[in-house]
TORTI-287235 format. One line per 8 residues: number of its first residue (from 1); for each residue x, y, z of N, C-alpha, C. Coordinates in pm, whole numbers, always signed. Each point is the difference from the previous one (the first is absolute). Layout:
NUM	X/Y/Z/X/Y/Z/X/Y/Z ~ ... .
END
This chain:
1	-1062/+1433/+774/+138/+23/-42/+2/+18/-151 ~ +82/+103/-68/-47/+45/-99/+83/-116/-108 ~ -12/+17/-73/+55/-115/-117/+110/+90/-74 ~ +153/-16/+27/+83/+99/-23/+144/-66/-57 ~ +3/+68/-77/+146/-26/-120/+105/+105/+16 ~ +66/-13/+104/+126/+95/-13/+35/+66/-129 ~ +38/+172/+19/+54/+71/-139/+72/+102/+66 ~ +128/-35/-18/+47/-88/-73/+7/-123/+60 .
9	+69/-131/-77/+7/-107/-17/+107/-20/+170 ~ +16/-72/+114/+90/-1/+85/+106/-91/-61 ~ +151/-38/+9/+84/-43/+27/-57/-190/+25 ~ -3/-58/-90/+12/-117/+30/+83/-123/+16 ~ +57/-42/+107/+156/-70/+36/+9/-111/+56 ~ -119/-150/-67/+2/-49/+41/+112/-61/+81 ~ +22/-132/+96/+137/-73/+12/-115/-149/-7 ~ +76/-45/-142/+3/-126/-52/+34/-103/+127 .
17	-59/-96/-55/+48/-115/+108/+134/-74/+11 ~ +66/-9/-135/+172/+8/+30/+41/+88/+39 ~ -19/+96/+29/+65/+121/+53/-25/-6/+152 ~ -75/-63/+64/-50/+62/+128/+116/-75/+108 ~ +12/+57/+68/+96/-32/+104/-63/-150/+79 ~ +80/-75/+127/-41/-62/+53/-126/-23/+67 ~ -8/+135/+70/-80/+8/+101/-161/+39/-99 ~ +48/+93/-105/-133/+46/-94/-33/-135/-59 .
25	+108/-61/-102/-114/-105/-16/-119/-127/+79 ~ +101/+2/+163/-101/-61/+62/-141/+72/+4 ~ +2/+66/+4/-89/+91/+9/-131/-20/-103 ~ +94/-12/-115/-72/-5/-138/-42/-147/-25 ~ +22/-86/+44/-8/-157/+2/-135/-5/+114 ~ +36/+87/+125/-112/-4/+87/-132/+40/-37 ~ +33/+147/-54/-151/+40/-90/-48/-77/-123 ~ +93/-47/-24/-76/-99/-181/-73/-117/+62 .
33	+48/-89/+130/-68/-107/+101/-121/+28/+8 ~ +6/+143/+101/-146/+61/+3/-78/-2/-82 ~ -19/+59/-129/-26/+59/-63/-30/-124/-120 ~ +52/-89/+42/+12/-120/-90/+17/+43/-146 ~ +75/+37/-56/+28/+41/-112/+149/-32/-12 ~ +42/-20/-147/+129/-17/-68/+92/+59/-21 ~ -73/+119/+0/+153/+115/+1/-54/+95/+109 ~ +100/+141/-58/+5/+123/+129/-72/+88/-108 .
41	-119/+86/+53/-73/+104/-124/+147/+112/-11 ~ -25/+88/-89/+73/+120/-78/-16/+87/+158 ~ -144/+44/+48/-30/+59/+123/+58/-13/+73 ~ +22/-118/+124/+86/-29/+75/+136/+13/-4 ~ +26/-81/-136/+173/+88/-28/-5/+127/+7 ~ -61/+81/-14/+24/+157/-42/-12/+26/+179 ~ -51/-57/+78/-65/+43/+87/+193/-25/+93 ~ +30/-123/-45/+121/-52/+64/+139/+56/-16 .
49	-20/+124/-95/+98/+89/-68/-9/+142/+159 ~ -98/-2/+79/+24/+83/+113/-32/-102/+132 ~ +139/-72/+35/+28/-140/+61/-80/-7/+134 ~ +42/+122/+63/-86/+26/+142/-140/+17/-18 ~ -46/+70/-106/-139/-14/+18/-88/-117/-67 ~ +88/-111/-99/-48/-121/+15/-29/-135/+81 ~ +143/+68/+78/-50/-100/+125/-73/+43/+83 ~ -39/+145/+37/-75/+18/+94/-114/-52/-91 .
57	-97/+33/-45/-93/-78/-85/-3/-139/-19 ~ +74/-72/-25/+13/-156/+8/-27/-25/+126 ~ +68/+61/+81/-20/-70/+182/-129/+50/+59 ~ -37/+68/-86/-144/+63/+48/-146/-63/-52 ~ +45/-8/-130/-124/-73/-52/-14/-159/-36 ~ +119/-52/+49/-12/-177/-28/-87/-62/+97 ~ -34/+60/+139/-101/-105/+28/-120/+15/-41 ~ +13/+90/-57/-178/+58/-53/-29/-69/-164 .
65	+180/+45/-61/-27/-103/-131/-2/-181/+3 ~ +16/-48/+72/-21/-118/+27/-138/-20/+111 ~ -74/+79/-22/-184/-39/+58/-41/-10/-83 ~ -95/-109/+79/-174/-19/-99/-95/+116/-48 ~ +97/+87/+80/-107/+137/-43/+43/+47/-154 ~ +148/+3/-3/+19/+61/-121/+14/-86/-133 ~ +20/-99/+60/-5/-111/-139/-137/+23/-44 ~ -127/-32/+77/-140/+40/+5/+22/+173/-133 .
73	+15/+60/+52/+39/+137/-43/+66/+33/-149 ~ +78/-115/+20/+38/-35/-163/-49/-47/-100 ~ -58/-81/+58/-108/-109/-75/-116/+83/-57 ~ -50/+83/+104/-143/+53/-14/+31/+170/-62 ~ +147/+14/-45/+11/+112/-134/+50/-79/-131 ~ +113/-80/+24/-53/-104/-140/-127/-39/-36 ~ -65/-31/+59/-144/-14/-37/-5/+66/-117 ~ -64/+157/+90/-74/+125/-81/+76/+42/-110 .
81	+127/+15/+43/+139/+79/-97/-63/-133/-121 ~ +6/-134/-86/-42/-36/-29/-157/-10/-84 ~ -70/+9/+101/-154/-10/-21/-19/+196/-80 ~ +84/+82/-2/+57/+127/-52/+52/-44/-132 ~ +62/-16/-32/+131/-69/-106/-115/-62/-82 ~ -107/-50/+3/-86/-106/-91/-78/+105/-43 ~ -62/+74/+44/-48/+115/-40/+72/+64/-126 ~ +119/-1/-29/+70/+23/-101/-59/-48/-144 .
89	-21/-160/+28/+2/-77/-112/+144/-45/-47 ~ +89/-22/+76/+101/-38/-66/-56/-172/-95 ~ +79/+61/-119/+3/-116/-112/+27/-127/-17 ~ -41/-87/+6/+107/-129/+9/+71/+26/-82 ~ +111/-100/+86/+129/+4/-65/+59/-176/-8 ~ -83/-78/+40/+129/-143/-33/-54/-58/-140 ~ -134/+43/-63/+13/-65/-134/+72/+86/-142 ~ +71/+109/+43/+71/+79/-46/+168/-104/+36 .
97	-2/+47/+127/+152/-83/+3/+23/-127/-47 ~ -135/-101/+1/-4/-128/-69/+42/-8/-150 ~ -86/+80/-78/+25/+60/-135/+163/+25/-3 ~ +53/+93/+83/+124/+6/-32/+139/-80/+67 ~ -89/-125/+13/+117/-109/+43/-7/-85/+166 ~ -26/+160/+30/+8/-94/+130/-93/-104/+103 ~ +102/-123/+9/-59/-119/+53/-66/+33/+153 ~ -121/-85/+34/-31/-1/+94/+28/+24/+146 .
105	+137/-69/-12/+93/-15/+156/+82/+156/-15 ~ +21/+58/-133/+61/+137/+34/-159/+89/+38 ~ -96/-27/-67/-110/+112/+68/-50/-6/+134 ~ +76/-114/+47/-63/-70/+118/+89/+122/+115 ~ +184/-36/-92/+78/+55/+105/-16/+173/+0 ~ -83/+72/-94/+34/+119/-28/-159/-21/+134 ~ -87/-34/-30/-159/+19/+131/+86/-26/+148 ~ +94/-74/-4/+53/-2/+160/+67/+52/+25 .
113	+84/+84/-68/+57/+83/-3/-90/+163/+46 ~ -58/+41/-37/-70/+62/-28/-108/-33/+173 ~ -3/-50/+52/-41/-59/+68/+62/+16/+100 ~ +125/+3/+47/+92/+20/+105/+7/+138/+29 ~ +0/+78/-127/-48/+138/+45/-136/+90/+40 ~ -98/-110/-67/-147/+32/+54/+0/-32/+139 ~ +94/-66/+74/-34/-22/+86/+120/+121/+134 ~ +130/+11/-85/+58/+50/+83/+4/+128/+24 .
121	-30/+71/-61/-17/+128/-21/-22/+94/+102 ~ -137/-96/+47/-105/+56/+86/+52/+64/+135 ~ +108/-94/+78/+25/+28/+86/+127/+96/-17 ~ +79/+47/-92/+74/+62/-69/-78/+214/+30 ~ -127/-39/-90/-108/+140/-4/-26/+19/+154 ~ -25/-133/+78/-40/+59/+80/+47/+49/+89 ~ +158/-42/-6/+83/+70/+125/+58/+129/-50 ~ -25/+28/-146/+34/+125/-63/-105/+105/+11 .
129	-118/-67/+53/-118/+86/+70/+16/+30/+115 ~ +69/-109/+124/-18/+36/+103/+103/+97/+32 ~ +93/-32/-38/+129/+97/-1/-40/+163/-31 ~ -41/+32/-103/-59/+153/-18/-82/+24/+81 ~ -129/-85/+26/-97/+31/+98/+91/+44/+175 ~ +80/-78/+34/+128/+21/+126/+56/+150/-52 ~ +55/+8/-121/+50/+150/+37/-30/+130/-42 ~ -111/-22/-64/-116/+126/-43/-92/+37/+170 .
137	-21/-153/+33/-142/+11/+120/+70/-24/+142 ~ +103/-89/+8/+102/+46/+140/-52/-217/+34 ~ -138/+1/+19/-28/-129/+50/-143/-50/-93 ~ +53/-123/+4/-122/-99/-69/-57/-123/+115 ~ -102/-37/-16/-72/-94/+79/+63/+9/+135 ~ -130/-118/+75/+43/-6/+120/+98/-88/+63 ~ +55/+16/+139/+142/-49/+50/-51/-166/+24 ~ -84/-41/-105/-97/-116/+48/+87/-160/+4 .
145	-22/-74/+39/+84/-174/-49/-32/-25/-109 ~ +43/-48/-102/+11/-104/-114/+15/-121/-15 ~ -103/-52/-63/+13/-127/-9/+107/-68/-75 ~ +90/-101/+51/+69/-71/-66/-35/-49/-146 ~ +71/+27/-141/-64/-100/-109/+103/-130/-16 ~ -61/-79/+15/+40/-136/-19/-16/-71/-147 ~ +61/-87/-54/-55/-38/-116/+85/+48/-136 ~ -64/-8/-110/+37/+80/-116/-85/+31/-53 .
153	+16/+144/-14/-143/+70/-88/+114/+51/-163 ~ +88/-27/-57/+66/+5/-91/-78/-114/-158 ~ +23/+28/-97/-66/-118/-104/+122/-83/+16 ~ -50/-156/-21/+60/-122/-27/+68/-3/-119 ~ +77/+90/-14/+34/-41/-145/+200/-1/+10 ~ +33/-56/-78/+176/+35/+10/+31/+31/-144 ~ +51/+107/-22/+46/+25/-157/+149/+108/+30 ~ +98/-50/-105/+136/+68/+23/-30/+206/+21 .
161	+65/+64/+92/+24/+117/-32/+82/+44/-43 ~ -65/+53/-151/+98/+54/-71/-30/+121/-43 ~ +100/+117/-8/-42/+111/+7/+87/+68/-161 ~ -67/+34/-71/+54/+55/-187/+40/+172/+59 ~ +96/-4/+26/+61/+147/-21/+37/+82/-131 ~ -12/+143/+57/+22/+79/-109/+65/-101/-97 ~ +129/+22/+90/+132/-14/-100/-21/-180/-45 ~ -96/-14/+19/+3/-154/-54/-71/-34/-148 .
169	-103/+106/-11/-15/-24/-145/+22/+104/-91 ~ -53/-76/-98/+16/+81/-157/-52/+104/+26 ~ -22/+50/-134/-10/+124/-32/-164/+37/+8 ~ -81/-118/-58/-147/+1/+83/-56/+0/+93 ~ +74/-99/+118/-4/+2/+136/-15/+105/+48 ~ +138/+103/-54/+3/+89/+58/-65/+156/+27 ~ -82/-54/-137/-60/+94/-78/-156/-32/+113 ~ -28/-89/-7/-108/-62/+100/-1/+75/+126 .
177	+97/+2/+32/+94/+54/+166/-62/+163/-16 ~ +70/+51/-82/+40/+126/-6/-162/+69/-64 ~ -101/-84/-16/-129/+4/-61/-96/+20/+156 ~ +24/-111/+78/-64/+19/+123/+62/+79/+99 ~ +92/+44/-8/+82/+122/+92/-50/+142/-21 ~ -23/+12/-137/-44/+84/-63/-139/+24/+34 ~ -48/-96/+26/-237/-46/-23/+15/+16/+167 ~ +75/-27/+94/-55/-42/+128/+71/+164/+79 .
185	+52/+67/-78/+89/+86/+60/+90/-38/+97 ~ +69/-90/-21/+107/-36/+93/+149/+10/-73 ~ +86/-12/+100/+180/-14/-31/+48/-138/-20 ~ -85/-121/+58/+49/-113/-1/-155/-76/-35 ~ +82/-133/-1/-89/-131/-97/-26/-46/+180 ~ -104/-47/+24/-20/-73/+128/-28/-154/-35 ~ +62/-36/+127/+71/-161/+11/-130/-89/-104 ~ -130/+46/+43/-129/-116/-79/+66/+7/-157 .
193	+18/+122/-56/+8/+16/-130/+125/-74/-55 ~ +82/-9/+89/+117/-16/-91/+1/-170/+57 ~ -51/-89/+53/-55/-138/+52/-77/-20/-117 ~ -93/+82/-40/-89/-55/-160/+63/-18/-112 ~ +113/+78/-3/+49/+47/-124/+145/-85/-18 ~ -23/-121/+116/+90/-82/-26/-68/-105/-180 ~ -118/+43/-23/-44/-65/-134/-67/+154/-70 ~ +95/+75/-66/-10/+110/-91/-116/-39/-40 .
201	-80/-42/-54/-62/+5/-78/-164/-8/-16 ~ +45/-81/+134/-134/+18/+112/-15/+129/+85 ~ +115/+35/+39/+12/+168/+58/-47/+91/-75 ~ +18/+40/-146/-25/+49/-53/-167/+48/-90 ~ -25/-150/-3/-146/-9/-15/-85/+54/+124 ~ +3/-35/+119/-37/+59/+128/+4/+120/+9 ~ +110/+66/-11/+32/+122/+30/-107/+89/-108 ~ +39/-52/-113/-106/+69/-75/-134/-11/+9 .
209	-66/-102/+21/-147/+40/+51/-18/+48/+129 ~ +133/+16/+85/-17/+116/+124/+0/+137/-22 ~ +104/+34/-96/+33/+117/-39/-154/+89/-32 ~ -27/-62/-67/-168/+113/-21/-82/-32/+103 ~ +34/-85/+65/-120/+31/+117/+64/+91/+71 ~ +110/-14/+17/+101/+86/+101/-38/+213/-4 ~ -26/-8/-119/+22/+112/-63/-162/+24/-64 ~ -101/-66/+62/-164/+15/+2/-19/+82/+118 .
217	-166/+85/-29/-3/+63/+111/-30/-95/+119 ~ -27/-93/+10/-82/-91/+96/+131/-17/+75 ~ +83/+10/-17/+113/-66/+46/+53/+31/+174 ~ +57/+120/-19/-4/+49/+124/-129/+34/+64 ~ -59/+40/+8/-117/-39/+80/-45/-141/+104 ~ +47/-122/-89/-14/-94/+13/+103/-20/+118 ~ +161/+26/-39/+96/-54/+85/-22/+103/+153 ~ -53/+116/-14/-52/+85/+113/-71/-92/+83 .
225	-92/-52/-79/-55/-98/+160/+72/-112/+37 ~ +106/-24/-47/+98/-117/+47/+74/+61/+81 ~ +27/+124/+18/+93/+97/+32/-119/+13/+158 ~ -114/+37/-56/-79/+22/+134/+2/-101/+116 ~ -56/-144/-96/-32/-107/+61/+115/-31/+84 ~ +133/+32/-33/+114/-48/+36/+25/+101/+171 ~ -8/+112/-42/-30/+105/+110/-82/-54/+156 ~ -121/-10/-72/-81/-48/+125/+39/-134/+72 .
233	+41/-98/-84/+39/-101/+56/+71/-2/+92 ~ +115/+123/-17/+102/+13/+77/-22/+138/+108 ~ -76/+14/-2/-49/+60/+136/-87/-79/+88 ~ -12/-89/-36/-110/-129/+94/+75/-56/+39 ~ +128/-96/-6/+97/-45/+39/+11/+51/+132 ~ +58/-132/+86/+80/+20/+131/+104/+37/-6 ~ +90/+28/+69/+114/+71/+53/+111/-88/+112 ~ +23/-140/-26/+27/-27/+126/+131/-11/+27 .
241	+75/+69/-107/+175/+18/-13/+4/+144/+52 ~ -95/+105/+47/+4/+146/+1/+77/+83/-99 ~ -64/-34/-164/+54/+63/-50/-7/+174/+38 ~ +90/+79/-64/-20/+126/+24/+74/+76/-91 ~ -70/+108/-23/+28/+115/-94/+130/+58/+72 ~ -46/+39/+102/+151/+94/+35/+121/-87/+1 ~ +0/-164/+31/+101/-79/+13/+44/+9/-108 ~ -89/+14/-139/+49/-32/-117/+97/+118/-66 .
249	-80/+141/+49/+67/+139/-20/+146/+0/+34 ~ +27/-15/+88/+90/-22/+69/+92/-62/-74 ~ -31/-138/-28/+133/-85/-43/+15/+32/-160 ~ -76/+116/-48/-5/+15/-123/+137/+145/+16 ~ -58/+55/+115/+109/+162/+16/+106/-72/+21 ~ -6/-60/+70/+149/-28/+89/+102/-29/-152 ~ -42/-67/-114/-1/+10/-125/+70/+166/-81 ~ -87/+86/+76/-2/+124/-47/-68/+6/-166 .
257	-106/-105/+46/-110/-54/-180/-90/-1/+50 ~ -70/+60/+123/-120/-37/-2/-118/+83/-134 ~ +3/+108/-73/-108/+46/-70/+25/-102/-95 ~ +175/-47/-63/-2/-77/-92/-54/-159/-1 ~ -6/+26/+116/-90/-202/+59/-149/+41/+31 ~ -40/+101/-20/-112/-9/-8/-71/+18/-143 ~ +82/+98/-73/-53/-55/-149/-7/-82/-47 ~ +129/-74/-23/+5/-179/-35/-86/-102/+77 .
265	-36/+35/+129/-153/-69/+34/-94/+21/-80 ~ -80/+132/-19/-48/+59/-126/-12/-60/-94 ~ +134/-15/-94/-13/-28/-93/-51/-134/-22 ~ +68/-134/+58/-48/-117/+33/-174/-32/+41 ~ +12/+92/+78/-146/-20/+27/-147/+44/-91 ~ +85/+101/-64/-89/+65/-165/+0/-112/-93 ~ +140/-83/-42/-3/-85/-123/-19/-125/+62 ~ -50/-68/+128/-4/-79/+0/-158/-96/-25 .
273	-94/+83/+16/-139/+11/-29/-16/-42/-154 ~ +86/+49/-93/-7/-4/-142/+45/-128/-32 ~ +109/-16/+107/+85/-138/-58/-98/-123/+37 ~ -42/-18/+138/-125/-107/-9/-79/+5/-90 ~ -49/+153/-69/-139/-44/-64/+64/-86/-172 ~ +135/+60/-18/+40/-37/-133/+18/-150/+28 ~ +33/-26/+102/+55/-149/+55/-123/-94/-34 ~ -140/+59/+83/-123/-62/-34/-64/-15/-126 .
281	+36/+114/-112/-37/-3/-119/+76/-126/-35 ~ +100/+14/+13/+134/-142/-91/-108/-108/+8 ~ -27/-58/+164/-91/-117/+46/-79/-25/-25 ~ -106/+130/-34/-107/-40/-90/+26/-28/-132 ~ +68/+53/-94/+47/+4/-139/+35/-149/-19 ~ +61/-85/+135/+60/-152/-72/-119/-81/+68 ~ -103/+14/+108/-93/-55/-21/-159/-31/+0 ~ -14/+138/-109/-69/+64/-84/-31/-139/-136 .
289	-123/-32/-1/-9/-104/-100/+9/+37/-150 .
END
């Protein structure tokens, strides 16, 4: 599957989680359970902006996202996406933030922080893989059983979510914002970034020793095999919700959006490869000796 960036750019519309109706936010409460994660990704909202074809997808792929297979699946592209990211050399970064003030228990909260998204992501990419793979290829894996996952495969950690919007900071912030929108080719700040940048100053330092890697040749190349690795994974996967391409076509026309729901799969599924590996750089950068 080729590694592809919509041009032009599709229509992106998320629906926020105050916004979502009754029935959507159960929905959205159900997948964050799964998924064990804290919030709803940018993806899924966008995905929840064409209502019928999010639920057909939700009802299709939750027993498969709640197996041992795919947690397994998650785990074992965090890995690599990671063990990728070090290859970089990202810089340390906490005897820098020490130098500039900050105490222990804040570097502690910015690594667990940082941390909730190393971990959540994964299953985020990967249903933004399986989803294109469904309506480029029609069917993925076999109609096989899944194993129940039991347990918590999420990190132990509890730290407030707080999310620094545009309109929430200064004039640097924003400048920060409008710096990585610019570097990542995107229209919007995604949820990890603007969760870091609840401490400017630490965001900013980060961002900048991402920025030139970002913009090295090694770079893409690199997130290509996250992009690959992510691919194959998700053609090994069982099937035991019957997902399906044409089911998905379908609830995308009935829409009268289906080419436009298939770009915005696209697109998600192009930037989301980048966003783990930048995610993994952060992790190494704070604990990096």
């Amino acid at each position: 599957m080729q590694r592809l960036k919509p041009d032009p750019l599709p229509p992106v519309r998320p629906v926020p989680e105050y916004l979502a109706d009754a029935d959507l936010r159960t929905r959205y409460e159900d997948m964050k359970a799964v998924f064990q994660v804290p919030w709803m990704g940018v993806v899924t909202m966008a995905f929840a902006h064409y209502r019928d074809f999010f639920d057909v997808l939700w009802a299709s792929a939750r027993e498969l996202c709640a197996s041992e297979e795919w947690v397994a699946a998650c785990a074992d592209l965090r890995t690599f996406a990671e063990e990728q990211a070090r290859t970089l050399a990202p810089p340390p970064v906490s005897e820098r933030l020490a130098a500039a003030g900050f105490a222990p228990l804040e570097r502690q909260a910015i690594s667990e922080t940082v941390e909730v998204f190393s971990h959540g992501n994964f299953p985020y990419l990967m249903l933004a893989t399986l989803t294109r793979l469904l309506l480029e290829d029609g069917q993925v894996g076999a109609d096989d059983a899944a194993t129940p996952f039991t347990g918590r495969h999420a990190p132990n950690v509890s730290v407030p979510f707080v999310l620094m919007e545009y309109h929430h900071g200064t004039g640097e912030t924003q400048a920060v914002y409008d710096d990585v929108m610019a570097t990542l080719g995107l229209p919007f700040v995604n949820t990890d970034y603007r969760a870091f940048a609840r401490w400017p100053a630490y965001f900013a330092l980060a961002w900048s020793d991402l920025k030139s890697v970002v913009q090295s040749a090694e770079y893409e190349p690199l997130v290509a095999t996250v992009h690959a690795r992510a691919e194959d994974l998700a053609r090994r996967l069982p099937n035991p919700g019957g997902l399906s391409g044409d089911a998905l076509r379908r609830a995308a026309a009935a829409a009268s959006a289906d080419e436009e729901v298939l770009e915005v799969v696209r697109l998600f599924q192009w930037l989301l490869p980048g966003l783990v590996t930048n995610v993994a750089f952060f992790r190494d950068q704070l604990a990096a000796a």
